[in-house]
N, C-alpha and C positions, 0 to 999 in steps of 0.2 A: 192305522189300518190294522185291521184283526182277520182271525181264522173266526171262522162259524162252524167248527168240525164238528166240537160236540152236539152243538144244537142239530143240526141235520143227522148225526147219528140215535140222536132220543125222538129225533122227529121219525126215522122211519126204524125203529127199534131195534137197533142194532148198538154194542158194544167198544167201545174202544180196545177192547184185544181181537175183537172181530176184525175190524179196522185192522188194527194193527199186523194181524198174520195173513192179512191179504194185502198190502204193501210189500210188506219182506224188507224194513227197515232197522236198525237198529232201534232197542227200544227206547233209546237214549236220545237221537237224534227225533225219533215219534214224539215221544213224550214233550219235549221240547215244543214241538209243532203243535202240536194240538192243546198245549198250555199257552199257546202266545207270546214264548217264551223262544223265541226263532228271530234271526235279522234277514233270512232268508228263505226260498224258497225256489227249489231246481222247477223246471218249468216239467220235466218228465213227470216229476211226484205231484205234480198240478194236474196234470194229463189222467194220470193214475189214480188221482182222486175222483176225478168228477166222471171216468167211470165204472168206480167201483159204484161210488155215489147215486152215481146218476143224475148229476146235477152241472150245472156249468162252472165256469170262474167268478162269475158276479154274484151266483149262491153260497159260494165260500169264502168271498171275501166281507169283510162288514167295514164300511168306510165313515168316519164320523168325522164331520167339517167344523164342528166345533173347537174340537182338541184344537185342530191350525189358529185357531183365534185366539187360543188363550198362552200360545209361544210367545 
């Protein structure tokens, strides 16, 4: 399972420092997030994505059923 941040952030042309100073996170724990590069995810900073976003939870998540086949 993955984040689709970047993509919806190019899709409605906005930036990841746009992004990012409209969370109010560290840019360390951001950066992480939005690289994929995360084992988690507070449900509040979920809340607060989708809407700054404007999008739901199933727009920001990308689930590929493949990956589970090839464990």
């Amino acid at each position: 399972m993955e984040l689709r941040i970047l993509e919806i952030l190019e899709s409605k042309n906005k930036t990841k420092y746009w992004l990012y100073k409209q969370l109010g996170m560290s840019y360390q724990n951001f950066n992480k997030m939005v690289s994929n590069q995360t084992k988690s995810i507070r449900f509040e900073i979920l809340e607060a994505l989708c809407q700054i976003l404007e999008c739901t939870p199933n727009e920001i998540f990308k689930y590929d059923k493949t990956i589970l086949n090839k464990k």
